[in-house]
Backbone as ProteinMPNN parsed JSONL, in Angstrom:
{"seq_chain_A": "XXXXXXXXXXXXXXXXXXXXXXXXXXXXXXXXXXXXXXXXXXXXXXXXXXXXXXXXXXXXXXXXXXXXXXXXXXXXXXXXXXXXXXXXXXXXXXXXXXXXXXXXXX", "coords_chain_A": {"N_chain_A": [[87.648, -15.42, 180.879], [87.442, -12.847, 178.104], [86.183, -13.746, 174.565], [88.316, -12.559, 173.064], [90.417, -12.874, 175.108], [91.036, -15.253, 175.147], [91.669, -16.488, 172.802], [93.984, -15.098, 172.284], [95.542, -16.585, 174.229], [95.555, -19.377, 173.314], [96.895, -18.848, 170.89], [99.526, -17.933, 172.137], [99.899, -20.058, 173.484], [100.452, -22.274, 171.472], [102.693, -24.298, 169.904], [103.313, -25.554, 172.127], [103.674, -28.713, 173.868], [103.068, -28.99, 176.31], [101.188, -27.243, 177.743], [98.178, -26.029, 178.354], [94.928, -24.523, 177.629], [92.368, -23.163, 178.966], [89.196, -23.467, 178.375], [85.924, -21.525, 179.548], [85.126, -21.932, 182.565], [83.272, -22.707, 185.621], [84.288, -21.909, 188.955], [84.674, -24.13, 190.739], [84.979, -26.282, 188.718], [87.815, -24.874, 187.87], [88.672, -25.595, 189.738], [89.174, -28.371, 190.415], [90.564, -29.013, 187.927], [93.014, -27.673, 188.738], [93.953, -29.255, 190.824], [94.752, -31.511, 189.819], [96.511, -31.113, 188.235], [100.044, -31.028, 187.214], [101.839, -29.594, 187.423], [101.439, -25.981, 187.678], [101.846, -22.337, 186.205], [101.478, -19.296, 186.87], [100.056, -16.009, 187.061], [99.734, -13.804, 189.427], [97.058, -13.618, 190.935], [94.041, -14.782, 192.429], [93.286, -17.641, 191.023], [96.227, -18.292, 191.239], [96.293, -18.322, 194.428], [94.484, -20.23, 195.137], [95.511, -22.509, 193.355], [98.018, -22.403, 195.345], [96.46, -23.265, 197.865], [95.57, -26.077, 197.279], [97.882, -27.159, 197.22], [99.538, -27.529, 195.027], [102.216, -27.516, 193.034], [103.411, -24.731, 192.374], [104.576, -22.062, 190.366], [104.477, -18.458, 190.605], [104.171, -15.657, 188.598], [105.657, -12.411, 189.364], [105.472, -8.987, 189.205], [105.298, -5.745, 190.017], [104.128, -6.429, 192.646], [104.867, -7.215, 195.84], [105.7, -10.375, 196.746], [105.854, -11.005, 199.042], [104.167, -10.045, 201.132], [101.808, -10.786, 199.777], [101.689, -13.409, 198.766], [101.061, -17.005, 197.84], [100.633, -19.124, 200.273], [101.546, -22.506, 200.867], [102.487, -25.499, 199.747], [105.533, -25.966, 197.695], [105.208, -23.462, 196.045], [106.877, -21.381, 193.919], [108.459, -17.828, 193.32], [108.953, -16.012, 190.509], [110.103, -12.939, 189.465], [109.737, -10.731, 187.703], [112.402, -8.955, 186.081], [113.454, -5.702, 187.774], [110.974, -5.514, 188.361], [109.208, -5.132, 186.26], [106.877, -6.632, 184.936], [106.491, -6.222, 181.859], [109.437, -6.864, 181.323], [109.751, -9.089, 181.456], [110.538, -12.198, 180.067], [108.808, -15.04, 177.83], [110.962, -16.718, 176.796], [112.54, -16.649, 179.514], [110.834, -17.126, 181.831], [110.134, -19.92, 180.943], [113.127, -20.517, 181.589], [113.394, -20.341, 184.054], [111.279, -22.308, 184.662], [112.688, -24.783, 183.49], [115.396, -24.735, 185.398], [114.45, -24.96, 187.75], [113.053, -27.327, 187.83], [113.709, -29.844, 189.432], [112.425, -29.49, 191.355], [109.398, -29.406, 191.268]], "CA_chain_A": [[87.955, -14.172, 180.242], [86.548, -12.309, 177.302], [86.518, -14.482, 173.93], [89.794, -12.05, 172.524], [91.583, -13.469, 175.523], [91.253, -16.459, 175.162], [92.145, -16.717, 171.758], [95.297, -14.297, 172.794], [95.983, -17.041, 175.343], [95.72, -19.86, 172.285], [98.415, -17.94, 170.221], [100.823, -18.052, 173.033], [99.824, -21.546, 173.524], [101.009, -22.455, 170.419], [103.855, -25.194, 170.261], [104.31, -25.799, 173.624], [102.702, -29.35, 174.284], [102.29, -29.181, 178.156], [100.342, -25.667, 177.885], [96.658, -25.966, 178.07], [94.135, -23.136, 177.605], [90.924, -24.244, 179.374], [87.539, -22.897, 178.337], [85.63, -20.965, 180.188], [84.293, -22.795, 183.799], [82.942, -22.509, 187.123], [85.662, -22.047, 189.826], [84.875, -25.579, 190.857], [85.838, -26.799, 187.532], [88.887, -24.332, 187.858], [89.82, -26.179, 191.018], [89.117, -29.549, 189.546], [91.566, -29.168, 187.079], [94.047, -27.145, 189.222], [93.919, -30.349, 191.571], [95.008, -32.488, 189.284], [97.648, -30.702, 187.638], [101.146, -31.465, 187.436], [102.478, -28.181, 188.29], [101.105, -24.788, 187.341], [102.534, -21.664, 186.399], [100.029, -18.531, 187.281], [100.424, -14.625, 187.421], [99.136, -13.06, 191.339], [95.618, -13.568, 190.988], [92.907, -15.77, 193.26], [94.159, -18.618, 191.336], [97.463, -18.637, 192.365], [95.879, -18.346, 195.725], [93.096, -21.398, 194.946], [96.403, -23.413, 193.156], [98.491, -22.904, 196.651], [95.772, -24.011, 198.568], [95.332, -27.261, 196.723], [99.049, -28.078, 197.164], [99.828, -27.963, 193.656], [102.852, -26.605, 192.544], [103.055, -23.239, 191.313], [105.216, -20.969, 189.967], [103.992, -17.198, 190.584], [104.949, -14.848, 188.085], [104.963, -11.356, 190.155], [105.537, -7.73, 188.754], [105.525, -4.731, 191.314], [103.442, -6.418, 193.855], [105.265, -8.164, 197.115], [105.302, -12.279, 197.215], [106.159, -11.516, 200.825], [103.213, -9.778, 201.187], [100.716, -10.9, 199.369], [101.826, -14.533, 198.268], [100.607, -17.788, 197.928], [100.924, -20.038, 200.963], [101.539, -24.053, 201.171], [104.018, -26.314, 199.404], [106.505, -26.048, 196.611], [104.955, -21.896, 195.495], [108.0, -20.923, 193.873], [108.016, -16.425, 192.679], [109.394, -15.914, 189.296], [110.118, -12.093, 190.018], [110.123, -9.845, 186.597], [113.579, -7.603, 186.188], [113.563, -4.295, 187.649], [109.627, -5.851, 188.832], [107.862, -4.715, 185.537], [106.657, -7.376, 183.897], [106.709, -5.792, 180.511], [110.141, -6.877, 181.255], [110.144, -10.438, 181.82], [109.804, -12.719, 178.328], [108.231, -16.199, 178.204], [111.866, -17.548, 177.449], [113.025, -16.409, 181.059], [109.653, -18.003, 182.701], [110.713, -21.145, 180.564], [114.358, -20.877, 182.003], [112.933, -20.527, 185.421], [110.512, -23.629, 185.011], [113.812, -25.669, 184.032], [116.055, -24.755, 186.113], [113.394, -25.44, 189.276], [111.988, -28.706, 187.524], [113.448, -30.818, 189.966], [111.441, -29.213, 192.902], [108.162, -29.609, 190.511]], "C_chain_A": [[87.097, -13.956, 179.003], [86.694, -13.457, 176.041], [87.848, -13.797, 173.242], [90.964, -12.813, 173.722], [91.973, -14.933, 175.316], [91.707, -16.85, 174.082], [94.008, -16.424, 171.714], [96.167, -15.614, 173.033], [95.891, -18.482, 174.401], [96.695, -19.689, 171.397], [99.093, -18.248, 171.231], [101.258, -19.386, 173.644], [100.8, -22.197, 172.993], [102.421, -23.29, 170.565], [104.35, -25.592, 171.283], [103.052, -27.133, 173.797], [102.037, -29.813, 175.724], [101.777, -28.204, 178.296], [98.923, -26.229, 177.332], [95.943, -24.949, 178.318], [93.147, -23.701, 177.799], [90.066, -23.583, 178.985], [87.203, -22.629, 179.433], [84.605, -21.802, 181.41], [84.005, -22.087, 184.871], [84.868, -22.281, 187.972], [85.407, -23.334, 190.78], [85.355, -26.3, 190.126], [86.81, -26.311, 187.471], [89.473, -25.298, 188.54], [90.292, -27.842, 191.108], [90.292, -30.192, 188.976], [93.015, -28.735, 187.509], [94.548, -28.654, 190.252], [94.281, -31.398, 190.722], [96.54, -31.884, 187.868], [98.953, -30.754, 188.119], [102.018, -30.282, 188.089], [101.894, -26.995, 187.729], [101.639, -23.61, 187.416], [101.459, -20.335, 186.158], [100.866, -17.356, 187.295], [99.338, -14.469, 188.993], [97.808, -12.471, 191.006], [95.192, -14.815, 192.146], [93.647, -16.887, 192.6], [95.122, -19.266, 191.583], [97.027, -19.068, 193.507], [95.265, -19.853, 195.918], [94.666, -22.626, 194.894], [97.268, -23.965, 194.509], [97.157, -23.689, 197.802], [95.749, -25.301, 198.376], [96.731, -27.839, 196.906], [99.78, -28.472, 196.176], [101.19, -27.071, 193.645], [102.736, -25.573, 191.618], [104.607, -22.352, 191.238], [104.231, -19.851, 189.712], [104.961, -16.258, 189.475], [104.643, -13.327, 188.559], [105.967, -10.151, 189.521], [106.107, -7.124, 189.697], [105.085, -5.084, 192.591], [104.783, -7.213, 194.339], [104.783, -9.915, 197.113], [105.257, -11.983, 198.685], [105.131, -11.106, 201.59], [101.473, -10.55, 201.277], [100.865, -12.542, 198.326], [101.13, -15.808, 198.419], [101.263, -18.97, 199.135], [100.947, -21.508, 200.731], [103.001, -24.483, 199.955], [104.526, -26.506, 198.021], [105.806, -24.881, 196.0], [106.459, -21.614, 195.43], [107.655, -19.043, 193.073], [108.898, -16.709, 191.96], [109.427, -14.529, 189.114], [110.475, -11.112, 188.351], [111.627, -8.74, 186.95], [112.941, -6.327, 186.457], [111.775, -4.187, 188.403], [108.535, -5.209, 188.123], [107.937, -5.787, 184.958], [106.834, -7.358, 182.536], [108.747, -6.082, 179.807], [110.943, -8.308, 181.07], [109.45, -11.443, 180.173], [109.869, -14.207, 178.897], [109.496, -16.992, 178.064], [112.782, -17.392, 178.919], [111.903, -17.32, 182.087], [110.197, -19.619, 182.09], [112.194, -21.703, 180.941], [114.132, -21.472, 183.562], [112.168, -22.062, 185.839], [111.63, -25.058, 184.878], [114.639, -25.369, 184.637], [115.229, -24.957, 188.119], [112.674, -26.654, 188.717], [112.449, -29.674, 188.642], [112.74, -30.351, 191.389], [109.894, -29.015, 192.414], [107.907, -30.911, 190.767]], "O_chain_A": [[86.146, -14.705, 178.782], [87.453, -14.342, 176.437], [88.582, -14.672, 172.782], [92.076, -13.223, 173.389], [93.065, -15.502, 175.351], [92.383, -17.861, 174.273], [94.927, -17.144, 171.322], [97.187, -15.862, 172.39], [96.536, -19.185, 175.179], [97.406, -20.674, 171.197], [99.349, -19.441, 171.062], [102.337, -19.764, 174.1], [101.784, -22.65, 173.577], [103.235, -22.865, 171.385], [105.515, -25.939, 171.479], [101.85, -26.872, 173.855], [101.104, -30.525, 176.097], [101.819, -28.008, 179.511], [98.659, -26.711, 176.231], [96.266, -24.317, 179.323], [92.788, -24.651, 177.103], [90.271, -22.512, 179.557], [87.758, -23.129, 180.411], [83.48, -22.212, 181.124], [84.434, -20.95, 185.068], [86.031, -22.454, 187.608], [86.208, -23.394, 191.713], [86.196, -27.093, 190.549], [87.503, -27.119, 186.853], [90.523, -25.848, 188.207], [91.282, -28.37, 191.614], [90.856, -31.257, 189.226], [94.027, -29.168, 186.957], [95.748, -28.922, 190.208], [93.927, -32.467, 191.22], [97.159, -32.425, 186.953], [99.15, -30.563, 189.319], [102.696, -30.271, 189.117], [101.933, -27.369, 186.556], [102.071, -23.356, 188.54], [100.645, -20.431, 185.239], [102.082, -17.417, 187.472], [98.349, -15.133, 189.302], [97.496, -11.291, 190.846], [96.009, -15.618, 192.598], [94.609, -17.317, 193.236], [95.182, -20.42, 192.005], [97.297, -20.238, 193.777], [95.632, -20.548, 196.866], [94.983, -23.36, 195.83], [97.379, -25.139, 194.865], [97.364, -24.751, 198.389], [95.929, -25.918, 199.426], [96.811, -29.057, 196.75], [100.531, -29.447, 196.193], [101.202, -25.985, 194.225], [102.2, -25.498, 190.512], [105.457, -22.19, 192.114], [103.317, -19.982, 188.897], [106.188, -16.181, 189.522], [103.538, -12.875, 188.26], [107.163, -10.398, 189.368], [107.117, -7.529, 190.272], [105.399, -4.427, 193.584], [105.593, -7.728, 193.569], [103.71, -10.421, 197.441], [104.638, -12.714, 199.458], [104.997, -11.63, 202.696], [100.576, -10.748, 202.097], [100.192, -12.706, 197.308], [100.381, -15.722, 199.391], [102.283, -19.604, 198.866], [99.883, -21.747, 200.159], [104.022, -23.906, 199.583], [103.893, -27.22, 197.243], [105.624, -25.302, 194.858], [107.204, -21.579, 196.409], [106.681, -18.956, 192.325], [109.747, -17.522, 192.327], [108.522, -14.367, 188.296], [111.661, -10.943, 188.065], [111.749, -7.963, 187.898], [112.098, -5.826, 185.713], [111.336, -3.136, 188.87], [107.464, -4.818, 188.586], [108.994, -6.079, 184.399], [107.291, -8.349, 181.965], [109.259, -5.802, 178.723], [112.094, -8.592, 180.738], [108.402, -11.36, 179.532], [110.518, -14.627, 179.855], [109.6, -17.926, 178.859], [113.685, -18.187, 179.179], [112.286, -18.077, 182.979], [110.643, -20.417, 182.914], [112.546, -22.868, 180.755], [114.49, -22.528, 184.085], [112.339, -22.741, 186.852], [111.631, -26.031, 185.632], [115.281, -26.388, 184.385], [115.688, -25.033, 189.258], [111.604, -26.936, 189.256], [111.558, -30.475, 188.925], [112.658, -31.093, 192.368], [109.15, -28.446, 193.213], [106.913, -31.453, 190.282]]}, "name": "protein", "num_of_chains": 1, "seq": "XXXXXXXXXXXXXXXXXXXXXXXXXXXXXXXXXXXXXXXXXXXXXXXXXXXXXXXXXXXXXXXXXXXXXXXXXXXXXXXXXXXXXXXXXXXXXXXXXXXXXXXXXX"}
C-alpha cells in the first residue's frame, strides 16, 4: 500500500503484540509469511484467497459482499460478517471477540 497506509495500519497496530504490519513485498514474500503464520485475520481481498489456499487459518472480515459467493476455500476460513453487512459498522473490539471466542478452532 501507499506509505499513509501503512503508517494508518501501524497506529492500529499499536498494543496488540500478535499484530504485525509487514513492509512492503513481492507476493512471494506475502505468501512466505502467510505460510507460516499462525492464523490470519484478512478483509475479502486476493489475500484472503492466497491465505485459504495455503491452509492457514483465516478469519475473513466481509461487508456487503457474499462469503457464499465469493469466499475463501480450504480449511479452518472462518467469515466475521459486519452488522447490518456495513463494515463501518463492525469495531475492532467485535473482530477481537470473534477471534476469542473461535480460538479454539485456530
Amino acid at each position: 500500500g501507499a506509505p499513509h497506509e501503512e503508517e494508518r495500519a501501524k497506529r492500529l497496530a499499536e498494543g496488540f503484540a500478535y499484530v504485525e504490519v509487514l513492509p512492503k513485498m513481492s507476493l512471494e514474500g506475502v505468501a512466505r509469511v502467510l505460510a507460516g503464520a499462525k492464523f490470519v485475520v484478512s478483509v475479502d481481498t486476493g489475500l484472503s484467497h492466497l491465505t485459504a489456499a495455503l491452509d492457514r487459518p483465516n478469519i475473513t472480515v466481509y461487508g456487503p459482499t457474499d462469503p457464499g459467493l465469493i469466499g475463501g476455500y480450504g480449511k479452518n476460513q472462518m467469515v466475521c460478517r459486519a452488522p447490518g453487512n456495513e463494515l463501518s459498522q463492525l469495531t475492532a473490539n467485535a473482530v477481537k471477540r470473534f477471534i476469542e471466542e473461535n480460538a479454539a478452532m485456530i
